[in-house]
Structures are given as structure tokens and as C-alpha cells.
FIBAZA-571617 format. One record per residue: residue number from 1; residue in three letters; x, y, z of N, C-alpha, C, O in turn. Coordinates in steps of 0.001 Angstrom, whole numbers, padded with zeros to 6 digits. Layout:
BEGIN
<pt><lummar>NUM</lummar><gudo>Ala</gudo><n_px>X</n_px><n_py>Y</n_py><n_pz>Z</n_pz><ca_px>X</ca_px><ca_py>Y</ca_py><ca_pz>Z</ca_pz><c_px>X</c_px><c_py>Y</c_py><c_pz>Z</c_pz><o_px>X</o_px><o_py>Y</o_py><o_pz>Z</o_pz></pt>
...
// end
This chain:
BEGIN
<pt><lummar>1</lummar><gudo>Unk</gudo><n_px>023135</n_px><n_py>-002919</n_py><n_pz>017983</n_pz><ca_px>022497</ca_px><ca_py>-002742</ca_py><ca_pz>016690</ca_pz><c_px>021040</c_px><c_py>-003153</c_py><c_pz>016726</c_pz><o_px>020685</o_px><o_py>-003521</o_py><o_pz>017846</o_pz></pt>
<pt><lummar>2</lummar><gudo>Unk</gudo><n_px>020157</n_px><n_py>-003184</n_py><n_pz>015844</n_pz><ca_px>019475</ca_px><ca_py>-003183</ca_py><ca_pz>015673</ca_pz><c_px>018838</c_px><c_py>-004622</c_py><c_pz>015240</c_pz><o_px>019486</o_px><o_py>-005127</o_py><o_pz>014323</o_pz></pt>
<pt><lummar>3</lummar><gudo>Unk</gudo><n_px>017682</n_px><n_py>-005441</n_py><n_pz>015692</n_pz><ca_px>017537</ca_px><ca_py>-006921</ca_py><ca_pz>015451</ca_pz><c_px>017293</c_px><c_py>-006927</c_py><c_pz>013984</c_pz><o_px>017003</o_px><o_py>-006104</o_py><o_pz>013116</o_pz></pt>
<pt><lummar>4</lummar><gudo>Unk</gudo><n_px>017621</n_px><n_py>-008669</n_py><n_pz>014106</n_pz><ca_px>017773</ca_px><ca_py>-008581</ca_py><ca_pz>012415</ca_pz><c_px>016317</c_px><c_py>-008601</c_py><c_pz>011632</c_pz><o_px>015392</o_px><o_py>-008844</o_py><o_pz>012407</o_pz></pt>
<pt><lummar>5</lummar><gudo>Unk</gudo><n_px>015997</n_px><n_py>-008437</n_py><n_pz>010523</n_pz><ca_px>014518</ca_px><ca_py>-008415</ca_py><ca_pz>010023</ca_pz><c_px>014202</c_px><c_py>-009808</c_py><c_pz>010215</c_pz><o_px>014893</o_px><o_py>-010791</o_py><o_pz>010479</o_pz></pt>
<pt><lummar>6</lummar><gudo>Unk</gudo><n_px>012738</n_px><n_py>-009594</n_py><n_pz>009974</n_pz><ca_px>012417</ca_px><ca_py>-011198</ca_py><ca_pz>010408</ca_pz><c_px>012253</c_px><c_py>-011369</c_py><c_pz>008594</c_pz><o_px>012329</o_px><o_py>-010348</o_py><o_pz>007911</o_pz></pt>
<pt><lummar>7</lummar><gudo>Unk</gudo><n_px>012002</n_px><n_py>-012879</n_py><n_pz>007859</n_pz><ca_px>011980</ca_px><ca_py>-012770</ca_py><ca_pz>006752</ca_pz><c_px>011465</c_px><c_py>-014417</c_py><c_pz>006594</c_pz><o_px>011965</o_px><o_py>-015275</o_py><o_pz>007322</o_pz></pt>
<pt><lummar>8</lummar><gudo>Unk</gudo><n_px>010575</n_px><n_py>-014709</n_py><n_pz>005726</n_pz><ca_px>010235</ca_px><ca_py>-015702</ca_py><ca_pz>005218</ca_pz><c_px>010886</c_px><c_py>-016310</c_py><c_pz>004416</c_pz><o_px>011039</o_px><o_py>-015868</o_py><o_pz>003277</o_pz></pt>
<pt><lummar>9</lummar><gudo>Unk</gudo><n_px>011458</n_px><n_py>-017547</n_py><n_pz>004849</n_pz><ca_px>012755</ca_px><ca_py>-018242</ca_py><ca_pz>003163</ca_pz><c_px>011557</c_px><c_py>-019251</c_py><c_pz>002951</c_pz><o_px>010900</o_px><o_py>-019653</o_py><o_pz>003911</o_pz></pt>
<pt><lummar>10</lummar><gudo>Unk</gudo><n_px>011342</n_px><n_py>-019580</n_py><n_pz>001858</n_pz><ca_px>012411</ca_px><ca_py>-019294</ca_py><ca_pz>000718</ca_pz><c_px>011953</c_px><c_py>-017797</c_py><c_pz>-000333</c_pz><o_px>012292</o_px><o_py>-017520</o_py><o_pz>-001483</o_pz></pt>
<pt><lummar>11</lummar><gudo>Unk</gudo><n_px>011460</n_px><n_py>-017387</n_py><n_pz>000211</n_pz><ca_px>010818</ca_px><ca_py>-016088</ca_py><ca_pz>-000731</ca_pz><c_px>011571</c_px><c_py>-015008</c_py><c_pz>-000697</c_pz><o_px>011772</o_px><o_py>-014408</o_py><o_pz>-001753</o_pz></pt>
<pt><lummar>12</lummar><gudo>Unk</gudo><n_px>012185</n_px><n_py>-014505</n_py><n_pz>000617</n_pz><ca_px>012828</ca_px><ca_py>-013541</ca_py><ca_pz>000794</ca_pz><c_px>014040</c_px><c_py>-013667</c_py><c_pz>001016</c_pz><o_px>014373</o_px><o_py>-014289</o_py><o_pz>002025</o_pz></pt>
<pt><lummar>13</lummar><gudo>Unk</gudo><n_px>015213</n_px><n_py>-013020</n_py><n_pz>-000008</n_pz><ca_px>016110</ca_px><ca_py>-013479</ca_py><ca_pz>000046</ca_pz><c_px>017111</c_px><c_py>-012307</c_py><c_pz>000820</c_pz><o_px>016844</o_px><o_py>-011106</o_py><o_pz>000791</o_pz></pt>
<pt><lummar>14</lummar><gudo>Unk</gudo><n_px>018401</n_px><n_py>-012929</n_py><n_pz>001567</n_pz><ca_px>019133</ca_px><ca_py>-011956</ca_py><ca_pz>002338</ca_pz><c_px>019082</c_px><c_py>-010680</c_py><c_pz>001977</c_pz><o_px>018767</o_px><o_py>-009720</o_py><o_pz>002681</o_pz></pt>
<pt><lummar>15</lummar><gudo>Unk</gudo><n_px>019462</n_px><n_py>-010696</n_py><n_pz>000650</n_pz><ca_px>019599</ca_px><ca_py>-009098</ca_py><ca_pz>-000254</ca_pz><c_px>018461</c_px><c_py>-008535</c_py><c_pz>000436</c_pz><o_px>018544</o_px><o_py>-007682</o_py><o_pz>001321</o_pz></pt>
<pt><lummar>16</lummar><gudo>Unk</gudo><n_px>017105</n_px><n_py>-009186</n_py><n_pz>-000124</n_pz><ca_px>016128</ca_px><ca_py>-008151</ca_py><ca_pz>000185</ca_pz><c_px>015733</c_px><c_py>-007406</c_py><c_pz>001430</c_pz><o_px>015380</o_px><o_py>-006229</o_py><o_pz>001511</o_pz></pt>
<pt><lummar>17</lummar><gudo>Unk</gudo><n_px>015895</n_px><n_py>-008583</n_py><n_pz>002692</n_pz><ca_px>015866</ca_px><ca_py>-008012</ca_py><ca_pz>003745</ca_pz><c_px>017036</c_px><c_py>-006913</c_py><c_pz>004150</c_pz><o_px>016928</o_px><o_py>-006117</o_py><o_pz>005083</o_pz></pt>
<pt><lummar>18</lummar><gudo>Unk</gudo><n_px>018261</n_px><n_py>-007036</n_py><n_pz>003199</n_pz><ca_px>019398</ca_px><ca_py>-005854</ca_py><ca_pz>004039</ca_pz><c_px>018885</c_px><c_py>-004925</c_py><c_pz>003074</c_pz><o_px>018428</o_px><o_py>-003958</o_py><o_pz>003684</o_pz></pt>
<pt><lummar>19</lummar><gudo>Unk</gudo><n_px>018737</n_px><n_py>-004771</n_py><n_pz>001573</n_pz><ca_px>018066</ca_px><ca_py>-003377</ca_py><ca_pz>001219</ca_pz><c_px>017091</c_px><c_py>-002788</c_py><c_pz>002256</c_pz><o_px>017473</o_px><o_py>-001797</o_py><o_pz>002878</o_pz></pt>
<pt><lummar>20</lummar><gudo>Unk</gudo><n_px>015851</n_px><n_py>-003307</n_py><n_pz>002508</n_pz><ca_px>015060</ca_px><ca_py>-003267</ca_py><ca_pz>003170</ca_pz><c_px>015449</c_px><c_py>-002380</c_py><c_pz>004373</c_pz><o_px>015077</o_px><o_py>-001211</o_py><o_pz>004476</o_pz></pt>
<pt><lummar>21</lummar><gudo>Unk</gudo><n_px>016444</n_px><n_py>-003201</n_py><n_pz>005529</n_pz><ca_px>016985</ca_px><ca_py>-002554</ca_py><ca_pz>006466</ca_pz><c_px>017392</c_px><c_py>-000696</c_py><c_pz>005974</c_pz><o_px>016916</o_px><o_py>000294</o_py><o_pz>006530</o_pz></pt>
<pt><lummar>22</lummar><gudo>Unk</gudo><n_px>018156</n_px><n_py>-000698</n_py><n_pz>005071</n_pz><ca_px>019044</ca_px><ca_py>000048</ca_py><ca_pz>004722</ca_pz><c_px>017737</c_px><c_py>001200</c_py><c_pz>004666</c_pz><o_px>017533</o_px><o_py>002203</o_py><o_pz>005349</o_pz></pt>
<pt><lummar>23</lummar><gudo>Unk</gudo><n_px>017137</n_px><n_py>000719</n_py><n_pz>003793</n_pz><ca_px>015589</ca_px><ca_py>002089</ca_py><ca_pz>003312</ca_pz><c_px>014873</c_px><c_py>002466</c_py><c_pz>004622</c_pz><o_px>014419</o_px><o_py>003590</o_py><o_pz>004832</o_pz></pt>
<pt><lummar>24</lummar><gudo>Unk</gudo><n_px>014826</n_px><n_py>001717</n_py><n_pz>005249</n_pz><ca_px>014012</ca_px><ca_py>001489</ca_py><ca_pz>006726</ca_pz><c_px>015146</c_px><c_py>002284</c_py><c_pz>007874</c_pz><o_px>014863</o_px><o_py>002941</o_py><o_pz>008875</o_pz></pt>
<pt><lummar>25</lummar><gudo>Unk</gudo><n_px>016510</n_px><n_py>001941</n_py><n_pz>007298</n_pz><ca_px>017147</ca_px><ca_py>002893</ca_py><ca_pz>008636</ca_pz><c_px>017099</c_px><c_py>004123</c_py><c_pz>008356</c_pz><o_px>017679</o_px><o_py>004771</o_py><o_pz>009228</o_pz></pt>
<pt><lummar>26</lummar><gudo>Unk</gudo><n_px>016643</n_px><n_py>004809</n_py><n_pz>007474</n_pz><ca_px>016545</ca_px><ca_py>006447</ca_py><ca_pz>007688</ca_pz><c_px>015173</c_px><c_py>007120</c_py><c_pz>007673</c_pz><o_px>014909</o_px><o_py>008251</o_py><o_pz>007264</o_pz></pt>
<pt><lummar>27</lummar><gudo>Unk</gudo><n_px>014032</n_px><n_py>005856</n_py><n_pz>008401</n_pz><ca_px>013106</ca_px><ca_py>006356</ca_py><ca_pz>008510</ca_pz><c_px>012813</c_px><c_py>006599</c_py><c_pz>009805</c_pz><o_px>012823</o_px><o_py>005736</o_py><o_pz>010683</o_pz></pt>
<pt><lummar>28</lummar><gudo>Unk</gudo><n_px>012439</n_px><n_py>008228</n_py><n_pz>010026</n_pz><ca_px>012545</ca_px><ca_py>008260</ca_py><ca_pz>011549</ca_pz><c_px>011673</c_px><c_py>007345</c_py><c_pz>012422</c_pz><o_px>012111</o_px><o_py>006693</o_py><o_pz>013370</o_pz></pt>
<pt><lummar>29</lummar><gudo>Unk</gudo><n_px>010956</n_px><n_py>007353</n_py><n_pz>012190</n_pz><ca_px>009878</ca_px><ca_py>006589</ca_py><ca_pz>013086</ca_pz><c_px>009727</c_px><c_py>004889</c_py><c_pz>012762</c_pz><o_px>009946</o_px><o_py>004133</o_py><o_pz>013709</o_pz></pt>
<pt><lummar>30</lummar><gudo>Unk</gudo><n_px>009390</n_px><n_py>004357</n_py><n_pz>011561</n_pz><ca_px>009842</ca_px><ca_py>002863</ca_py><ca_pz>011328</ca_pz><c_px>010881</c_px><c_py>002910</c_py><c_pz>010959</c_pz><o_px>011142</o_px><o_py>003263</o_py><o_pz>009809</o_pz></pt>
<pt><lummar>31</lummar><gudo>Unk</gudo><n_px>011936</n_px><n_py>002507</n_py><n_pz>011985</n_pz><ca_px>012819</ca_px><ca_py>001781</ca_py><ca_pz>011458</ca_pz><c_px>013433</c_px><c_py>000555</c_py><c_pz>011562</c_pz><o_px>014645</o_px><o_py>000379</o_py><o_pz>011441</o_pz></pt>
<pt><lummar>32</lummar><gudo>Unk</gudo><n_px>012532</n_px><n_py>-000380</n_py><n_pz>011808</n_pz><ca_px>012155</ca_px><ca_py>-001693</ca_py><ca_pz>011620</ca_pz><c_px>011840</c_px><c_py>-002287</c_py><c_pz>010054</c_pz><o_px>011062</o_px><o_py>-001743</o_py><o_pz>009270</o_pz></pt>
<pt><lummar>33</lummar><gudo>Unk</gudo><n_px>012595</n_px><n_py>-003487</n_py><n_pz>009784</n_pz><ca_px>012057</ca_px><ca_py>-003891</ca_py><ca_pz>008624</ca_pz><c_px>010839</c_px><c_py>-005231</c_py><c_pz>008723</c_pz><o_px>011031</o_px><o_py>-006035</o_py><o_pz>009635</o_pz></pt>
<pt><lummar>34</lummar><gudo>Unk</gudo><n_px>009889</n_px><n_py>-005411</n_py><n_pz>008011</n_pz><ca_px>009198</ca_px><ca_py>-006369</ca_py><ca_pz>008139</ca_pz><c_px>008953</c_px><c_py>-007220</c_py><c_pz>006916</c_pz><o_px>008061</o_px><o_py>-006874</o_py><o_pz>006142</o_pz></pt>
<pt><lummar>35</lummar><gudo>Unk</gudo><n_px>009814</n_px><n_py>-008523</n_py><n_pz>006627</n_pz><ca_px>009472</ca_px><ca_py>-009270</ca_py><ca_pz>005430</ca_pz><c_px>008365</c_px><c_py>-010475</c_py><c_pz>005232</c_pz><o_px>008308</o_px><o_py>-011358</o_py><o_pz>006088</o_pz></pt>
<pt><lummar>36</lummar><gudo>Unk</gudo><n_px>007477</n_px><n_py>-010500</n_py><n_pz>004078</n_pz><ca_px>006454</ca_px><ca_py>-011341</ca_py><ca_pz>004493</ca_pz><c_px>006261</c_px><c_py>-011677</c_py><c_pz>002721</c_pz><o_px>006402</o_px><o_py>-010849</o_py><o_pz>001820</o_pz></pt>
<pt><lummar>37</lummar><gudo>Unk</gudo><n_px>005888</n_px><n_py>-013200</n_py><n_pz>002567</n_pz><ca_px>005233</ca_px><ca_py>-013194</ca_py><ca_pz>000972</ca_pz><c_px>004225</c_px><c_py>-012936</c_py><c_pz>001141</c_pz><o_px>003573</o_px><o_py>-012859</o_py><o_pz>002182</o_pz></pt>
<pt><lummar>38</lummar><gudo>Unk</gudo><n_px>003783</n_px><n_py>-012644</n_py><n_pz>-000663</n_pz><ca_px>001941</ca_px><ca_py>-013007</ca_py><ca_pz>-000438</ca_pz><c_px>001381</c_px><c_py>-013905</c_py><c_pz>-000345</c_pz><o_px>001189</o_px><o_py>-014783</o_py><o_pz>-001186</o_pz></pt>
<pt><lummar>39</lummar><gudo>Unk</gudo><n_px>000962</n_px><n_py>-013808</n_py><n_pz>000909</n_pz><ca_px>000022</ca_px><ca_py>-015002</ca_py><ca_pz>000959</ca_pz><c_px>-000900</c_px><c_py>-015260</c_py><c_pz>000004</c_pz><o_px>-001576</o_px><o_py>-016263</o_py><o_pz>000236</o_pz></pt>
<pt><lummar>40</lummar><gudo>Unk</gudo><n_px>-001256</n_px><n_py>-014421</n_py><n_pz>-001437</n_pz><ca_px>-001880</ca_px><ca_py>-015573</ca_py><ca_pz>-002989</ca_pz><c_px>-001522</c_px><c_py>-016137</c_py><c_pz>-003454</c_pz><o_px>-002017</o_px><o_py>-016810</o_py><o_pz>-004358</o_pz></pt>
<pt><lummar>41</lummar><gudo>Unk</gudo><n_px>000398</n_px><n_py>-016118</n_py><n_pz>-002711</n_pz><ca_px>000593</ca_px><ca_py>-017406</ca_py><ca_pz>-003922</ca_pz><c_px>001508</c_px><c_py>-016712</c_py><c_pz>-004824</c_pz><o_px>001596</o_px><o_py>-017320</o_py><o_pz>-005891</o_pz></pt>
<pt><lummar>42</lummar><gudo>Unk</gudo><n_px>002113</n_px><n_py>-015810</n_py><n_pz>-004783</n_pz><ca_px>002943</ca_px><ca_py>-014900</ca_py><ca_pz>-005484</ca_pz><c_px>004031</c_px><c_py>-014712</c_py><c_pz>-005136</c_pz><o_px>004196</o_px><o_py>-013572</o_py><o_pz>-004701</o_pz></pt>
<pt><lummar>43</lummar><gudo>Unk</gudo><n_px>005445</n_px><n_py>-015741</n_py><n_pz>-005122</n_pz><ca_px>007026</ca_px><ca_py>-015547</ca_py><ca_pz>-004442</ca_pz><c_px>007304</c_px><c_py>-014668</c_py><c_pz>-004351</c_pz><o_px>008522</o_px><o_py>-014554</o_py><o_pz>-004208</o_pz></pt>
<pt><lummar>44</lummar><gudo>Unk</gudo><n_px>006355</n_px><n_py>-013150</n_py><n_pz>-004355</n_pz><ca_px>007455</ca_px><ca_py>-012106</ca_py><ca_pz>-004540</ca_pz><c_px>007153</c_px><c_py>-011692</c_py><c_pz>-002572</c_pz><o_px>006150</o_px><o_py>-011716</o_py><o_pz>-001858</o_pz></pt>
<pt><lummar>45</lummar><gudo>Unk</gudo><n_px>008794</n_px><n_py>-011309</n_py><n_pz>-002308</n_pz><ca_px>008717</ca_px><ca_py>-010926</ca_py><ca_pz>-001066</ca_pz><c_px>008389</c_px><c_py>-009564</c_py><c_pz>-000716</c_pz><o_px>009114</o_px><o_py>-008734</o_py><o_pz>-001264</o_pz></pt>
<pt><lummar>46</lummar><gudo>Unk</gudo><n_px>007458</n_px><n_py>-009091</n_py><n_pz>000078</n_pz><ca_px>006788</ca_px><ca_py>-007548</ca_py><ca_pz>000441</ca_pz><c_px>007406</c_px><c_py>-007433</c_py><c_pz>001215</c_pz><o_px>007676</o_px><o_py>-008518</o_py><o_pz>001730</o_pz></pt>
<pt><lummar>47</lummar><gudo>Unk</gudo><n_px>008140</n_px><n_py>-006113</n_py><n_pz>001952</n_pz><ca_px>009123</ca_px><ca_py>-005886</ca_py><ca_pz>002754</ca_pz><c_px>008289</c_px><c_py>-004609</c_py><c_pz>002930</c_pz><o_px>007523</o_px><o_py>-004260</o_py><o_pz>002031</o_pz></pt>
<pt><lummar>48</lummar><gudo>Unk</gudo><n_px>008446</n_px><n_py>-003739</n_py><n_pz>004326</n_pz><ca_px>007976</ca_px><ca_py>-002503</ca_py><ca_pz>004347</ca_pz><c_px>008573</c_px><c_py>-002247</c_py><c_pz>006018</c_pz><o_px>009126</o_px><o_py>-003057</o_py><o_pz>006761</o_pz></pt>
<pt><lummar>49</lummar><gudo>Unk</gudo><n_px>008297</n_px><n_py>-001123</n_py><n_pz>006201</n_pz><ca_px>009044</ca_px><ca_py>-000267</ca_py><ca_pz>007420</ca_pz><c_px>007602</c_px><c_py>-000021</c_py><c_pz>009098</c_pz><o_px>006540</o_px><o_py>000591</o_py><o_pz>009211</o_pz></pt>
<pt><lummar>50</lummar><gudo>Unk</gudo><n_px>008220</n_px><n_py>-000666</n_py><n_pz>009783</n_pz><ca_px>007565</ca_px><ca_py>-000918</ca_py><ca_pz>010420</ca_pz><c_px>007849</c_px><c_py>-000221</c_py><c_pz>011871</c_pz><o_px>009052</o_px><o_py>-000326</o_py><o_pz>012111</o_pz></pt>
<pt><lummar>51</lummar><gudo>Unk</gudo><n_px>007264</n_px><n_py>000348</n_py><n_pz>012756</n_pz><ca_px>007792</ca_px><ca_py>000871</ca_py><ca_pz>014407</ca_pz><c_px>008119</c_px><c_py>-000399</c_py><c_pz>014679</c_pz><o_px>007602</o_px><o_py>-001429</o_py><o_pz>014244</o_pz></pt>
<pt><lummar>52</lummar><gudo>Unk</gudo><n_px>009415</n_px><n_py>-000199</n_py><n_pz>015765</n_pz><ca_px>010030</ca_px><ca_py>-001446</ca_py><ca_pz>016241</ca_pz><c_px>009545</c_px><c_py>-002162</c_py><c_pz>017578</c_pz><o_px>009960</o_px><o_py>-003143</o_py><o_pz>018195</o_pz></pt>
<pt><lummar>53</lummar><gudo>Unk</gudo><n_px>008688</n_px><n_py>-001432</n_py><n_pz>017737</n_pz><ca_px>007477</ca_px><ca_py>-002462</ca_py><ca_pz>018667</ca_pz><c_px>006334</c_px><c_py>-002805</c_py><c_pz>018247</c_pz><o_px>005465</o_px><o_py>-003097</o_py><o_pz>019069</o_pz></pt>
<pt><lummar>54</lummar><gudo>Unk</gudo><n_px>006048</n_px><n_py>-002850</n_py><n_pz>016718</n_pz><ca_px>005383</ca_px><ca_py>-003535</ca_py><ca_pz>016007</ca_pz><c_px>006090</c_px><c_py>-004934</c_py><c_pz>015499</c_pz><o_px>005315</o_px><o_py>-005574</o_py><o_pz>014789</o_pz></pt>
<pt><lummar>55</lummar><gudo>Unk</gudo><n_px>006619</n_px><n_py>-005195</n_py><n_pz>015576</n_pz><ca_px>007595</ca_px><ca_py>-006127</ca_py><ca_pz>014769</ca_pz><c_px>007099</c_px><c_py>-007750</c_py><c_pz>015898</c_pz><o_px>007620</o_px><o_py>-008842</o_py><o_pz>015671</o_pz></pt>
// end
């Protein structure tokens, strides 16, 4: 399978990274997930689809 997303706690929570996965596995080319907060200071977790030798 496929490695697991990487993900920042406490911001990003399991859910988000397996949605994440899920949107990200039917993208042909990223299908890597990548979780990260904002770094301003904003708990919300940014998740986006990444090539898997970007990761």
C-alpha cells in the first residue's frame, strides 16, 4: 500500500488525513497526500495532493 500521509497533530486530525488520502487516490499523477497547518497561526489543517516523490 501506499505510505501513510505525513500530518501535523495536533491540527490534523486522522479523518482529515484519510479523506485526504481517499481524494488524492484517484489522482493520476499526485497521489500522495501532504498535511501541514498554517503556519499564521490558523489550526486549520491544509491537506493537498502531492507526486509521491515529493513527499
Amino acid at each position: 500500500g501506499r505510505p501513510s500521509a505525513r500530518y501535523d497533530a495536533p491540527y490534523c486530525s486522522q479523518e482529515e488525513v484519510r479523506e485526504c488520502d481517499d481524494d488524492c487516490s484517484g489522482n493520476p499523477v499526485r497521489d500522495a497526500c501532504q498535511c501541514a497547518y498554517d503556519p499564521a497561526g490558523s489550526p486549520a489543517c491544509d491537506c493537498f495532493c502531492v507526486e509521491p516523490w515529493r513527499r
